[in-house]
C-alpha positions in Angstrom: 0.0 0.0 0.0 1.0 3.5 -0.7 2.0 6.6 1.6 -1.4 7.9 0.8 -3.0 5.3 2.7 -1.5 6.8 5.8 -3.7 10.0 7.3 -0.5 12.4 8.0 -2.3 15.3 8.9 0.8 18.1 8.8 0.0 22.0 9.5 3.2 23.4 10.0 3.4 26.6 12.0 7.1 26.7 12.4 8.2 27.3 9.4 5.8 30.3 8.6 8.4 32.0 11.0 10.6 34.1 9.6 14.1 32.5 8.3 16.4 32.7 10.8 14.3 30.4 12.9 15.5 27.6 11.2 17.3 26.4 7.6 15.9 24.0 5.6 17.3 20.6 5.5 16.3 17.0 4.2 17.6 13.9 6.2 20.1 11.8 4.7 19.2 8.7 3.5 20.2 5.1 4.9 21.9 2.1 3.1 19.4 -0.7 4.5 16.5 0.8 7.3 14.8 -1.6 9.1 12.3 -1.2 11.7 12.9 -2.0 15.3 10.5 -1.1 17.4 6.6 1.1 16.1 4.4 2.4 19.1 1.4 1.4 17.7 -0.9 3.1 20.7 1.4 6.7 20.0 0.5 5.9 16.6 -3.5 5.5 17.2 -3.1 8.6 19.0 -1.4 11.0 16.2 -4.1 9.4 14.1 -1.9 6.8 11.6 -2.5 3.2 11.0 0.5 1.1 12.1 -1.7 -1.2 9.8 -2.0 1.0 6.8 1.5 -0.2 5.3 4.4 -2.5 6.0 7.4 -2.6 8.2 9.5 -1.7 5.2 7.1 0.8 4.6 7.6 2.5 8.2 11.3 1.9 8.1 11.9 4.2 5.1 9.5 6.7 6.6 11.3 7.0 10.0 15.2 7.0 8.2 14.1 9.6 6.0 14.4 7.4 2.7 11.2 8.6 2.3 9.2 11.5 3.2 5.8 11.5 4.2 3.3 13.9 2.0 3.2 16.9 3.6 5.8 17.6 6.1 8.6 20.2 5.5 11.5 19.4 6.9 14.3 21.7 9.3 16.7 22.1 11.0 15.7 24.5 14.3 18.3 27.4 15.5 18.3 27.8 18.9 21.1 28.2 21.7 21.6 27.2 25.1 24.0 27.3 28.5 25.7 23.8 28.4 27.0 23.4 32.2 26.3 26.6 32.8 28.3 28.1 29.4 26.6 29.7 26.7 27.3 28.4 23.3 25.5 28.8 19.7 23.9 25.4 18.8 21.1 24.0 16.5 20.1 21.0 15.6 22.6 19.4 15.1 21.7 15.8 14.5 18.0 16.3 14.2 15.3 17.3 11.8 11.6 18.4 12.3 9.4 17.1 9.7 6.9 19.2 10.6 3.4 19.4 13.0 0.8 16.8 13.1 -3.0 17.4 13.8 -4.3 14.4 16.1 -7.8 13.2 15.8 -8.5 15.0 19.1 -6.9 18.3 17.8 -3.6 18.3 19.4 -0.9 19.6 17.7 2.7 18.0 18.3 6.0 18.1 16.6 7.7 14.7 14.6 11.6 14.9 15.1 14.1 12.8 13.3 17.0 11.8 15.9 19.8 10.8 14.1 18.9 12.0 10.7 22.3 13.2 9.5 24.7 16.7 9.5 22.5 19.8 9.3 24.3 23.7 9.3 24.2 23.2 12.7 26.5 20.5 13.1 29.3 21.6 14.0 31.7 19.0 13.0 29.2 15.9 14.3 28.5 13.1 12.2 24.6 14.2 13.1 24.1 10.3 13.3 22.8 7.9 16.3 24.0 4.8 17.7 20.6 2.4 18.1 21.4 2.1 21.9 20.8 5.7 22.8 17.7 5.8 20.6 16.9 2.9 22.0 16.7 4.0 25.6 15.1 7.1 24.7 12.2 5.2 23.7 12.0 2.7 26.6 12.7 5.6 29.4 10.1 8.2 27.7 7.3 5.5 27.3 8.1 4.6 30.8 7.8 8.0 31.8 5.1 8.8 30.0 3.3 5.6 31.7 4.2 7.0 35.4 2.5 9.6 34.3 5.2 12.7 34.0 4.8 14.7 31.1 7.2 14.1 28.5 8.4 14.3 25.1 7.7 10.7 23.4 9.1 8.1 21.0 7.1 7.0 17.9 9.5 4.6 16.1 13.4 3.5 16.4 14.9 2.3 12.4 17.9 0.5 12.9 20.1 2.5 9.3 22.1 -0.9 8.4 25.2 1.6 8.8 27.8 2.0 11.2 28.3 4.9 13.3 32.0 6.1 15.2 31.7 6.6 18.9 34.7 4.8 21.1 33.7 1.8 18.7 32.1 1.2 15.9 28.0 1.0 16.4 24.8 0.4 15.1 23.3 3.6 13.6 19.3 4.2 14.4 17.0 7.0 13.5 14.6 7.6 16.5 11.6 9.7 15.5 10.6 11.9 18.5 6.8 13.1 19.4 6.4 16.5 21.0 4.1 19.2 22.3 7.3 21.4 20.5 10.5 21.7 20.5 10.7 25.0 22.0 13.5 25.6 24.5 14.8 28.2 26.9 17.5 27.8 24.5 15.3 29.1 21.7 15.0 32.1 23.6 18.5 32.6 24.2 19.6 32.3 20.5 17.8 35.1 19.8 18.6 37.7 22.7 22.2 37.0 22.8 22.2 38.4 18.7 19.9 41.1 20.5 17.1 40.2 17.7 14.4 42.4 19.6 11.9 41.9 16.1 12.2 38.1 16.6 12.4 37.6 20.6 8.9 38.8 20.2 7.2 36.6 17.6 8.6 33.7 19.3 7.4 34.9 22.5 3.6 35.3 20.4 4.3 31.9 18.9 4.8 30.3 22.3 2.1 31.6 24.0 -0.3 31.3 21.0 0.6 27.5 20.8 1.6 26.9 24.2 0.0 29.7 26.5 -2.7 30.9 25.3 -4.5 32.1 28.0 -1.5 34.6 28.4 -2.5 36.7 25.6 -5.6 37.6 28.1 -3.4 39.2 31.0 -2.0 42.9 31.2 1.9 41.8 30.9 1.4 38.5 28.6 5.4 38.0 28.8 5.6 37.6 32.6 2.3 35.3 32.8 4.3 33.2 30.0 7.2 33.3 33.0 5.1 32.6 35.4 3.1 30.0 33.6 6.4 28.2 32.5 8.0 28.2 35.9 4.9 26.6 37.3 5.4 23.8 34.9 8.8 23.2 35.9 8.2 23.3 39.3 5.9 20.5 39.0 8.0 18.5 36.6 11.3 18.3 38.6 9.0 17.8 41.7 7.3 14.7 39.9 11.0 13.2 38.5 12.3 13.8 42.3 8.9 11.7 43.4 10.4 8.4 41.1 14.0 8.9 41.4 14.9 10.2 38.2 18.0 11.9 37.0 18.2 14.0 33.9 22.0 14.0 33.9 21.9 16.9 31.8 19.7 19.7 32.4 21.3 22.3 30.2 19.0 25.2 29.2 19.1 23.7 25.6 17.4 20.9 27.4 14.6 22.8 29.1 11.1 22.2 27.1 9.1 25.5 27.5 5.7 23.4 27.2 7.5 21.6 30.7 8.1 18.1 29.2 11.1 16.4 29.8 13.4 16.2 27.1 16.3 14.3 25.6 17.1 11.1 27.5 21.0 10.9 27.1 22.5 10.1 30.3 19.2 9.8 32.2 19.0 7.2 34.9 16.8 6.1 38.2 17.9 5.8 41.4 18.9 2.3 43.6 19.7 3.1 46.1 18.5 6.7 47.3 21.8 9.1 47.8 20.6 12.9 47.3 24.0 13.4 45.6 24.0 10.9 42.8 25.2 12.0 39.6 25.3 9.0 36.6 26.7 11.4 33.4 29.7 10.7 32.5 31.1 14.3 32.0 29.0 15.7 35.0 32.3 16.3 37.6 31.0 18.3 40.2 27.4 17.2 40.2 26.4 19.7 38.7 23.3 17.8 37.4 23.1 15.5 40.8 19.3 14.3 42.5 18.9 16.4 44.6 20.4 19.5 42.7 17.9 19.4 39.8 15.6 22.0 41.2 18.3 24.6 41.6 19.0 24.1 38.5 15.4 24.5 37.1 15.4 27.8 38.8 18.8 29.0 37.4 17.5 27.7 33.9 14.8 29.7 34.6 16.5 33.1 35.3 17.9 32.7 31.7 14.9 32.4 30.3 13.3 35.2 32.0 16.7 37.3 30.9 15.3 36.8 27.6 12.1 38.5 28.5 13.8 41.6 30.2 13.3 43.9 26.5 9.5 42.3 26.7 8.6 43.0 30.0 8.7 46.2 30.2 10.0 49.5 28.7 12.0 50.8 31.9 15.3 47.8 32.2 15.2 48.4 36.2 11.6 47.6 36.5 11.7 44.7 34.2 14.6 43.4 36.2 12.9 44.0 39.5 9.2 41.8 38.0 11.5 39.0 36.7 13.8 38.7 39.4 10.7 38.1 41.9 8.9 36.0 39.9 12.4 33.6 39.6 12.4 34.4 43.2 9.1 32.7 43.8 10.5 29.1 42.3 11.6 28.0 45.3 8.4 28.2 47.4 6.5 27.2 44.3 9.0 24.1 43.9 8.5 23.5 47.9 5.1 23.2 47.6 4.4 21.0 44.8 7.5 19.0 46.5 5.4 18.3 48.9 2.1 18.2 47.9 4.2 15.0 46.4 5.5 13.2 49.5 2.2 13.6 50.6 0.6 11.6 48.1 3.4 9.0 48.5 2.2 9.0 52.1 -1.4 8.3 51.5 -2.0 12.0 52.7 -5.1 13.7 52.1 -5.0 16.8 54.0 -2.0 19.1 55.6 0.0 19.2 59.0 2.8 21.1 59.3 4.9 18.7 60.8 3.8 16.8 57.1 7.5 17.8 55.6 9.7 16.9 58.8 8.0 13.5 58.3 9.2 12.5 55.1 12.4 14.2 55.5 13.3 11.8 58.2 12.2 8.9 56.0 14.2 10.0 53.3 16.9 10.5 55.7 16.7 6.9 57.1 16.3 5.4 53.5 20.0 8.0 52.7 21.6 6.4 56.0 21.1 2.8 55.2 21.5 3.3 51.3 17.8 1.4 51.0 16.7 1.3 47.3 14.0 4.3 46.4 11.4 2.5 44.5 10.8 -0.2 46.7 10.8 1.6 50.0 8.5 3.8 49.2 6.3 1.0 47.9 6.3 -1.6 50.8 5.7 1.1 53.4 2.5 0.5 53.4 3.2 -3.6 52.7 5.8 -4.3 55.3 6.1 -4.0 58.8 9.5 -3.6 60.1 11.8 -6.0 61.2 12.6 -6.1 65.0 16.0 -8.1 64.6 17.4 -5.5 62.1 19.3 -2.3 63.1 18.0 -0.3 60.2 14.0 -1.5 61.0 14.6 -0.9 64.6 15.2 2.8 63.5 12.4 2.8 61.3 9.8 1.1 63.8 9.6 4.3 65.3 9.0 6.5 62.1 6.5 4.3 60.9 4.1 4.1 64.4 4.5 8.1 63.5 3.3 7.8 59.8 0.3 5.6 60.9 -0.6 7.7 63.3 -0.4 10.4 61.0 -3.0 8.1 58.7 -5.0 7.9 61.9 -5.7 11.6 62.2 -7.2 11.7 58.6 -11.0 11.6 58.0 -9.9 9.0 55.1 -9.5 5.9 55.4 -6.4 3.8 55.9 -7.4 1.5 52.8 -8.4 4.6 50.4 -4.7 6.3 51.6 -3.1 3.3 50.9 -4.5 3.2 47.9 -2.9 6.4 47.1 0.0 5.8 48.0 -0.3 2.6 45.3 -1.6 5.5 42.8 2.2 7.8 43.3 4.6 4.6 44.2 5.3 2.7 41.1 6.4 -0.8 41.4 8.3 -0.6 38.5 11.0 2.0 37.2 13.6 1.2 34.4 16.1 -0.3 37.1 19.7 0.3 35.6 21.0 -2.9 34.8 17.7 -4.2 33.1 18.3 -0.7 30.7 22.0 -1.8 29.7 20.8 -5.4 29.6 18.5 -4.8 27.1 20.0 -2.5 25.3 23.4 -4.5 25.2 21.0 -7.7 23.9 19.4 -5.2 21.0 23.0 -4.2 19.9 23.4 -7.8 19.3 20.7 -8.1 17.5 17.9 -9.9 20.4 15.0 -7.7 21.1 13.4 -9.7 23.4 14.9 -8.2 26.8 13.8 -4.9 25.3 10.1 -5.7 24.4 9.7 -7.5 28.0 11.0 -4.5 29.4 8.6 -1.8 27.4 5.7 -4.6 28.3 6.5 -4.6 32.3 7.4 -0.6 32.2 4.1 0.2 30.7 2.1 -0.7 33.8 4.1 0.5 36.4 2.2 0.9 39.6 0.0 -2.5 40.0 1.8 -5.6 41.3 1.2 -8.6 39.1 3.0 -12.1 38.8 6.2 -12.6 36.7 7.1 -8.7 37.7 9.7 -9.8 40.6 13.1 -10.1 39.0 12.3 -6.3 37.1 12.0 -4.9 41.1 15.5 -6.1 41.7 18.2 -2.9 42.0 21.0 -2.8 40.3 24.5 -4.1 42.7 27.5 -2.3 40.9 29.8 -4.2 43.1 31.0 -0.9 44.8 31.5 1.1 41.4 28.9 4.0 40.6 26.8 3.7 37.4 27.4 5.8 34.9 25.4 7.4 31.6 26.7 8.9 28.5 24.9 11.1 25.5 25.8 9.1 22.9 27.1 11.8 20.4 
């Protein structure tokens, strides 16, 4: 069957923007594509029959040995602060086809990952080794099925080519799913060239596609602010609640519509240590657990620098409405922290002693290096062991939590099963990533398909489940992630 059997419903908004937004670019085609892995549900959603053609078919649609009628594909400018230094970027390795139209009227991005060298290259091959790609897909979809907002993955083609990293490696053409690709970044390409003319249709863009209740309020850049900042907040409160670490939270990296993207070295917590870093390159933790709000609000101060022309006419007052509004993250971070904890307590309503509560649990679970998922899980499922040191010491914290349960007009069954609602069984455990990942290299996709299967039901307990709840013993050596470019 033909492309025209498949409903791709483009409408491309971006590239009505004015040049400078982006450059034109086709991806470059593959020796011998072949399909890995097709999310069939993603694809029900975005309103395409994973039915409508063959695998072959897909495969040359996601390598770009084919295009599908309609989209227009680019390259996107944008910038960013890369460890905290600013530097000119693009995409580099990446190509939007353009903006589908879902059945239900949503509007989201398809992105080529691994399409080939764009202008923005910079010397990159602009290729991607299948393992990468390949854990982008599971850890999105697994993200996306604990409920955290996030960019997506549609398809993963394996190019029959090699690409160059330490060793040689299978190349692979991920194709992404997002609300946009609008980053802080985006902003800051276009202030630090002090491009006043385009600053502001961007900002129109964002809020018209993103924001639009913005364009109601009397200062619509500083409700877009506030509105992304609220996002945020909630996002790095909701990866804290699992145990996930982006690894590399540049501003490049920071979604304005407040999904989490680009899963290079991403990881989950074992055991819970509010200082683990897993990238490779990160040194001084700069991207560690339990720094990842900090860095949402600095992130955030770029992106309201941005603004500052926007804002307002006077530079001192501008500075003064941006600066409190960044100023507010932290309380706004605090409390969507712990409106978190609470539902992993099976809390209903407030106490003030609610935060000094889980703090000492957390604390406990830091002292005797107890694994994150599973703690938080079996409160509720295990009572403590008297003839352990580390139970003895949480005996006493958990008479305290049921207590706390006690002083609820809910009951402890319906906070329980709350607590079952915001404490997944499942999280991609480390060694069942590489594992899979290391078998798909090879050429076995089994691991990987069990593991998307388990993953995509994360918080009900079922049979067969118990081996994927087992954390990852690195036999004294620290785990560690890399971005595969």
């Amino acid at each position: 069957m033909a492309a025209s059997s498949i409903s791709w419903n483009f409408d491309n908004s971006y590239v009505r923007l004015p040049a400078p937004f982006y450059h034109r670019h086709n991806p470059t085609t593959v020796r011998a594509p072949q399909l890995v892995v097709l999310n069939q549900g993603l694809a029900h959603q975005l309103g395409l029959d994973p039915q409508a053609v063959g695998g072959s078919q897909w495969a040359a649609f996601f390598c770009g040995n084919e295009l599908p009628p309609g989209c227009d594909p680019i390259a996107q400018a944008y910038s960013g602060c890369q460890f905290g230094s600013f530097t000119t970027l693009g995409d580099g390795r990446a190509i939007l086809l353009g903006e589908i139209v879902a059945p239900d009227g949503g509007r989201f991005d398809l992105q080529y990952k691994g399409s080939g060298r764009t202008v923005y290259s910079r010397g990159g091959d602009g290729r991607a080794a299948l393992g990468p790609m390949l854990r982008e897909y599971l850890i999105s979809e697994a993200m996306h099925a604990l409920g955290i907002p996030t960019t997506r993955s549609l398809a993963v083609v394996a190019t029959g080519e090699a690409v160059y990293r330490d060793r040689p490696l299978p190349g692979a053409v991920l194709t992404r799913v997002a609300a946009s690709h609008i980053r802080v970044g985006t902003f800051e390409h276009f202030a630090a060239k002090s491009d006043l003319e385009n600053l502001r249709i961007l900002v129109d863009y964002t809020i018209r596609r993103h924001y639009p209740d913005a364009l109601e309020a009397n200062n619509p850049c500083m409700r877009l602010l506030e509105a992304v900042l609220d996002r945020q907040a909630e996002l790095v409160a909701r990866w804290l609640g699992v145990g996930f670490v982006h690894g590399v939270m540049n501003t490049d990296n920071m979604a304005i519509s407040g999904e989490t993207i680009d899963y290079g070295p991403c990881a989950f917590l074992d055991s819970y240590d509010p200082h683990t870093v897993f990238s490779s390159i990160d040194h001084r933790g700069r991207y560690a657990f339990d720094n990842q709000p900090r860095i949402a609000q600095w992130n955030l101060a770029r992106f309201a620098e941005t603004l500052l022309p926007l804002i307002d006419p006077q530079p001192a007052l501008a500075l003064e409405m941006a600066s409190a509004m960044i100023g507010s993250f932290q309380d706004q971070f605090q409390r969507r922290w712990l409106e978190e904890l609470r539902a992993k307590l099976g809390l209903f309503n407030a106490e003030p002693e609610d935060a000094a509560l889980a703090q000492e649990l957390l604390d406990w679970m830091h002292r005797h290096s107890a694994d994150y998922t599973n703690t938080w899980r079996r409160i509720a499922d295990d009572p403590p062991r008297a003839d352990d040191i580390a139970a003895r010491e949480y005996a006493p914290w958990h008479q305290r939590w049921r207590e706390r349960l006690g002083r609820q007009e809910i009951s402890v069954p319906a906070a329980i099963e709350r607590m079952h609602r915001r404490n997944p069984v499942i999280v991609p455990r480390n060694l069942h990533v590489e594992q899979a990942l290391a078998a798909a290299e090879e050429g076995d996709l089994t691991f990987f398909e069990n593991l998307i299967q388990v993953l995509a039901d994360p918080y009900n307990e079922r049979p067969g489940i118990e081996a994927y709840r087992q954390p990852f013993d690195a036999g004294g050596k620290c785990y560690r992630t890399f971005c595969g470019t």
